[in-house]
C-alpha positions as CSV (number, residue, x, y, z in Angstrom):
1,X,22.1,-10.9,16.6
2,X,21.4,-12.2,20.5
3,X,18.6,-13.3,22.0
4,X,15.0,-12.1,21.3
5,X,11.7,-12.3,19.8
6,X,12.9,-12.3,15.9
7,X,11.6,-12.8,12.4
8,X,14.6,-14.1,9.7
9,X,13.5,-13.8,5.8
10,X,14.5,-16.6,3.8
11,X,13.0,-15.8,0.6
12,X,11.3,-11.8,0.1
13,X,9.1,-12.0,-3.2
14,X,9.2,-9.7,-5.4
15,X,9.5,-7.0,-2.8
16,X,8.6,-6.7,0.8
17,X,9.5,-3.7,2.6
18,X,8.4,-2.3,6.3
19,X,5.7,-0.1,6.7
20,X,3.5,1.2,9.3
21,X,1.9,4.3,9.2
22,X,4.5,6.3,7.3
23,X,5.8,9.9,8.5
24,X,3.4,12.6,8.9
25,X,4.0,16.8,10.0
26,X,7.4,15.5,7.7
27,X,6.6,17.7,4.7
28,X,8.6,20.6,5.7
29,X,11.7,19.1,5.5
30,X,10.9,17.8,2.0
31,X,9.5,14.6,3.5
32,X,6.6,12.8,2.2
33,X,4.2,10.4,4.3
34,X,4.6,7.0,3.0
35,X,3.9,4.2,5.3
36,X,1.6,0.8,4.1
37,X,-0.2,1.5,0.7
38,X,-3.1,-0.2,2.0
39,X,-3.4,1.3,5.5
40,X,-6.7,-0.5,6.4
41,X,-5.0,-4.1,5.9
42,X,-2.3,-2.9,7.8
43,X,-4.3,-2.0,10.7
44,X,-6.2,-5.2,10.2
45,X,-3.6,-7.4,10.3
46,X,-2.1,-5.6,13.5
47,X,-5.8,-5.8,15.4
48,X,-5.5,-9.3,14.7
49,X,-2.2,-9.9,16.6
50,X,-3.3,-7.7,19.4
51,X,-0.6,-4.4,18.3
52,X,-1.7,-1.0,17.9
53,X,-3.0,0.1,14.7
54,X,0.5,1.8,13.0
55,X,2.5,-0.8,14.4
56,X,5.3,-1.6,11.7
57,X,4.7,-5.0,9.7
58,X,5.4,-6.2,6.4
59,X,4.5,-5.4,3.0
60,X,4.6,-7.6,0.1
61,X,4.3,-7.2,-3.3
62,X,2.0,-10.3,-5.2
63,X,3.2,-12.9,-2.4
64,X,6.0,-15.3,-2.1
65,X,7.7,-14.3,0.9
66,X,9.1,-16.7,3.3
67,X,9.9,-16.1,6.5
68,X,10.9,-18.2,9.6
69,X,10.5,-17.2,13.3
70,X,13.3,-17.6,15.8
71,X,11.3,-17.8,18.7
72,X,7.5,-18.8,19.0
73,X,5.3,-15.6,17.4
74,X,1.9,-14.5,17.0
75,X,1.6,-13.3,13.0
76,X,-1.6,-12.6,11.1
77,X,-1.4,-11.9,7.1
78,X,-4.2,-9.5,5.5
79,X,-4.5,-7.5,2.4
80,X,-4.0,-9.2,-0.9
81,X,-5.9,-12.8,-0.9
82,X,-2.6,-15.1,-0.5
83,X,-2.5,-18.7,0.1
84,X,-0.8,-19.0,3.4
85,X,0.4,-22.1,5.1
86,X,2.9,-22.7,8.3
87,X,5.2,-25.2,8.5
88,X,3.3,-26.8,5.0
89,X,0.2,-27.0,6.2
90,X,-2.7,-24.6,4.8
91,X,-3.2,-21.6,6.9
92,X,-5.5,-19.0,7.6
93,X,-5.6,-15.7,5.9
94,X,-7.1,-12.7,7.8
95,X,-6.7,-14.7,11.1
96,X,-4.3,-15.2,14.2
97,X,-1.8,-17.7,13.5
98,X,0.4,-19.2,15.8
99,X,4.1,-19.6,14.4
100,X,6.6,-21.8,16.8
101,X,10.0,-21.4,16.8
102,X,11.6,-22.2,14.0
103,X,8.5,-22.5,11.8
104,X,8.3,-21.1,8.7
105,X,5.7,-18.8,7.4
106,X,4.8,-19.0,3.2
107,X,2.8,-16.7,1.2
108,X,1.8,-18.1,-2.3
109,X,1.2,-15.8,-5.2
110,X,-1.5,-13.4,-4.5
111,X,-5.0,-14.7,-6.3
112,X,-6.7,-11.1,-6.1
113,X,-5.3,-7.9,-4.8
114,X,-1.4,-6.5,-5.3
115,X,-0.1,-6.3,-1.6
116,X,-0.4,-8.8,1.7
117,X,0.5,-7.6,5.1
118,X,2.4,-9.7,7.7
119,X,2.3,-8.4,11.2
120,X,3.5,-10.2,14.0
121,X,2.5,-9.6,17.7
122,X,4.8,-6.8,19.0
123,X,5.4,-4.8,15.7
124,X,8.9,-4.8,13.4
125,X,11.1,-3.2,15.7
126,X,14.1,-1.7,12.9
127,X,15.4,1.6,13.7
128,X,12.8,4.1,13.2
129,X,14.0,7.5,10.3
130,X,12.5,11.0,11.4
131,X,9.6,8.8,13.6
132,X,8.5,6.0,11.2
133,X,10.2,2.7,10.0
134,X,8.4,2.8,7.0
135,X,10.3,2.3,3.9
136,X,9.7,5.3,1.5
137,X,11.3,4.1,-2.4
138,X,11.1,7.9,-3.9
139,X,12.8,9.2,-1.3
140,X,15.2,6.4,-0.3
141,X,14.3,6.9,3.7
142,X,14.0,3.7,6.1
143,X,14.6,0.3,6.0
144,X,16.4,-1.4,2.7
145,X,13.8,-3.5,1.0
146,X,14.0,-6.8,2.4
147,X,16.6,-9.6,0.9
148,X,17.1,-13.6,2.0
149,X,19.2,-13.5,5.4
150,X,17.7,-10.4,7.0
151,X,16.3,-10.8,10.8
152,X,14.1,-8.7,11.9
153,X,13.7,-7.5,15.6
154,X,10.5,-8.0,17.2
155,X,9.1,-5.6,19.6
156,X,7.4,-6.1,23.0
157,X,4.6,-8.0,23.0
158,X,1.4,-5.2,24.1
159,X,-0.5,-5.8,26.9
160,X,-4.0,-6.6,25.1
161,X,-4.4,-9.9,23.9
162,X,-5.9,-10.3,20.6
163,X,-9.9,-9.3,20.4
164,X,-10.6,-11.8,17.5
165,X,-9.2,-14.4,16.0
166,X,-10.6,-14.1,12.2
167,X,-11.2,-11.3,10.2
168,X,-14.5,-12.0,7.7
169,X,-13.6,-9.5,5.5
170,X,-13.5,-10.8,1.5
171,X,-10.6,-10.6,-1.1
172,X,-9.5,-7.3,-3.0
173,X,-11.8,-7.0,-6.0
174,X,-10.3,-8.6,-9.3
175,X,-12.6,-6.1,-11.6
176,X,-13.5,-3.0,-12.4
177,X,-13.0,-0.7,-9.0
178,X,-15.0,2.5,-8.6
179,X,-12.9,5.1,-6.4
180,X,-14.7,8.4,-5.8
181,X,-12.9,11.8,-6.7
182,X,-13.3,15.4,-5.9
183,X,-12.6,17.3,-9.1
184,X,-9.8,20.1,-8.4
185,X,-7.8,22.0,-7.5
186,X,-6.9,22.5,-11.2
187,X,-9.7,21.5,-13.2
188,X,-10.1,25.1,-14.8
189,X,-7.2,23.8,-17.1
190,X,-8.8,20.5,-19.0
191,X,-11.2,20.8,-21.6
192,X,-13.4,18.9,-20.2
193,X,-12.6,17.7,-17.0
194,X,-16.5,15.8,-16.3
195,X,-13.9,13.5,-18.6
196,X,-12.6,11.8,-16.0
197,X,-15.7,10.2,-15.2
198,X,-16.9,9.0,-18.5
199,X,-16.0,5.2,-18.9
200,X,-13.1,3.7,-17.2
201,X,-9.0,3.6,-17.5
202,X,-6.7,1.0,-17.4
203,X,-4.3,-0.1,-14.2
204,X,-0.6,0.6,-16.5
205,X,2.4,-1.9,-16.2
206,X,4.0,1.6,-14.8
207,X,2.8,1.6,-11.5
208,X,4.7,1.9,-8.3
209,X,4.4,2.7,-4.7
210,X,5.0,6.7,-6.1
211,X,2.3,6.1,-8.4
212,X,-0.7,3.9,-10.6
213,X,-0.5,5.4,-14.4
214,X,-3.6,5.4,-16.2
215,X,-4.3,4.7,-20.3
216,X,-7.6,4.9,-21.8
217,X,-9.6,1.9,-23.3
218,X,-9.7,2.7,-27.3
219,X,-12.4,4.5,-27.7
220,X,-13.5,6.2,-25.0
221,X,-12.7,9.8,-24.5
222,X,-9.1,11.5,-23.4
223,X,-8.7,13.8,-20.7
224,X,-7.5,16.7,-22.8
225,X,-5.4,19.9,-21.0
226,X,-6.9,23.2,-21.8
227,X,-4.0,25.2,-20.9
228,X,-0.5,24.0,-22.2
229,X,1.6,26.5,-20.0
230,X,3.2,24.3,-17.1
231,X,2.5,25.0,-13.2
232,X,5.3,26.5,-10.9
233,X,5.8,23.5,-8.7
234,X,3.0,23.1,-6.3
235,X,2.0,20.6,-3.3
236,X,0.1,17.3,-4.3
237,X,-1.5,15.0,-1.4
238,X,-2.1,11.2,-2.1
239,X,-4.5,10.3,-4.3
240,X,-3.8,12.9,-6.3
241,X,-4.6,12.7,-10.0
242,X,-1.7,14.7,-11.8
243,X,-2.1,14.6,-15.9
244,X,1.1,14.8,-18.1
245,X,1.0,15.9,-21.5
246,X,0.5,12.6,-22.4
247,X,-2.9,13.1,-20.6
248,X,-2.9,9.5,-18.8
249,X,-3.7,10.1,-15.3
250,X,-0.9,9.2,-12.6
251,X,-2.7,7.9,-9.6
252,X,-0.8,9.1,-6.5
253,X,0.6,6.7,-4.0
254,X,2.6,6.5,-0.6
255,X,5.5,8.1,-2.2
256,X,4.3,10.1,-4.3
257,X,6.4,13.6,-4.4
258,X,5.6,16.5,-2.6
259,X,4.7,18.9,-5.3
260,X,4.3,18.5,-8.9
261,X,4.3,21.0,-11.6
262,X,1.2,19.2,-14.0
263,X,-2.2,20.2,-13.4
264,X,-3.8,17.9,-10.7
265,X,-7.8,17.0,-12.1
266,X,-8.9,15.8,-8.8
267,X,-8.0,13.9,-6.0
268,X,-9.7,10.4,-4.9
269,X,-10.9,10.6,-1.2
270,X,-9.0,9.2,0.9
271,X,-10.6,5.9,2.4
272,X,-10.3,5.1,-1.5
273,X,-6.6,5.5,-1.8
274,X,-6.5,2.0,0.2
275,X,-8.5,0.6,-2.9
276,X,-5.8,1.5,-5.3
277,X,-3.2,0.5,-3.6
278,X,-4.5,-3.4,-4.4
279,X,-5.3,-3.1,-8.3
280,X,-3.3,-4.6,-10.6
281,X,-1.7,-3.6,-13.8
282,X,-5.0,-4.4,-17.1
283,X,-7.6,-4.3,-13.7
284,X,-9.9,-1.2,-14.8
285,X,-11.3,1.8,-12.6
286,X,-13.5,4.0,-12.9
287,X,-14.0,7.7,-11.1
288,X,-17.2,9.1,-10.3
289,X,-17.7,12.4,-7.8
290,X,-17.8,12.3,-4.7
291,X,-21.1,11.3,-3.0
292,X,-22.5,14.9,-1.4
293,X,-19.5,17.2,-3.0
């Protein structure tokens, strides 16, 4: 690669992939959204460097990424609460961080929250797929997931400076989250479907950017279909809760698919779907209705 602002990852964690804003007015191709799971700490993290909101950063699963800059750079990290340190010194999360070139850039293991954001002033510049560069896993569309070696194009710096240079905004929550849900559009097919609000379920080791699956706690009550008979396939939006036979609720995510053929309870608003995207596998939720429904 010749000259130019760049970014080179020497270590990924245990996944970081490109997101911005994902892919919208895509669906009648067969195209879902995707883009960042947590789109508020991606837009966060971009205000800080001065970028437009959808500008394309990184995401990264739990921490651990290490990246070095090739020229001097203006990165902010936001999202899941990460230690973060430059060059081995501590660092400030949710603020404007000044990378020279040749420093390096570390993320620790995430202490609350599932995904961190790394934008750096100027946005990821990798080819954009059908108007995003958002990496979408289900569908296999964008960038690769990143690996050790990869350098990343920076774009042109914007014209605003940054407004701020800290962000007081506090870590993901580590307990029990409450996301509120709209019940429908197929809640005429659960015994019960008031169900869903009744104690709380459990973040599943199955849970993906396509999806967060849902167990019950022993002893609370199931979620229990009325109607066996499955649906002709049908569209489902994110945060759409689709129930299996099984009856544990998948949660959907980013990538989710773009119809579904199980009964979809209800669907979490979505200004909550940003919540879920940082709970962790044993973390709990609960659903209650939407406030004014």
């Amino acid at each position: 690669m010749d000259g130019g602002d760049a970014l080179e990852v020497l270590a990924p964690g245990p996944l970081t992939t490109v997101q911005d804003l994902g892919r919208p007015g895509a669906f009648r191709w067969g195209v879902g959204v995707a883009g960042a799971a947590d789109r508020r700490s991606l837009a966060l993290a971009n205000r800080l460097v001065g970028n437009p909101p959808g500008h394309a950063a990184l995401e990264v699963l739990l921490g651990g990424a290490v990246l070095r800059a090739r020229t001097t750079l203006l990165v902010a990290v936001t999202g899941a609460a990460t230690p973060v340190s430059v060059d081995g010194a501590p660092a400030g999360w949710c603020s404007v961080l000044a990378l020279p070139a040749g420093g390096t850039l570390r993320l620790g293991a995430a202490t609350a929250g599932l995904r961190a954001y790394v934008a750096v002033r100027g946005g990821v510049a990798v080819p954009a797929v059908l108007g995003s560069r958002s990496r979408d896993t289900l569908a296999g569309l964008g960038p690769e997931p990143l690996g050790a070696g990869d350098v990343l194009p920076v774009g042109p710096a914007p014209g605003a400076l940054p407004a701020v240079r800290t962000a007081p905004v506090g870590a993901p929550a580590t307990g029990t989250v409450t996301l509120e849900v709209r019940l429908g559009p197929r809640a005429d097919r659960f015994t019960d479907p008031a169900a869903l609000f009744a104690g709380t379920w459990t973040v599943t080791a199955q849970s993906d950017r396509v999806g967060v699956r849902l167990a019950r706690p022993a002893g609370q009550p199931p979620l229990e279909r009325s109607a066996t008979a499955e649906l002709a396939p049908e569209g489902v939006v994110l945060g759409a809760l689709q129930v299996p036979p099984s009856g544990q609720p998948v949660l959907f995510g980013p990538d989710h698919p773009i119809t579904g053929g199980y009964p979809v309870v209800g669907v979490v608003r979505d200004a909550d779907a940003d919540l879920a995207a940082q709970v962790r596998p044993g973390q709990a939720l609960r659903f209650r209705p939407v406030v004014g429904a």
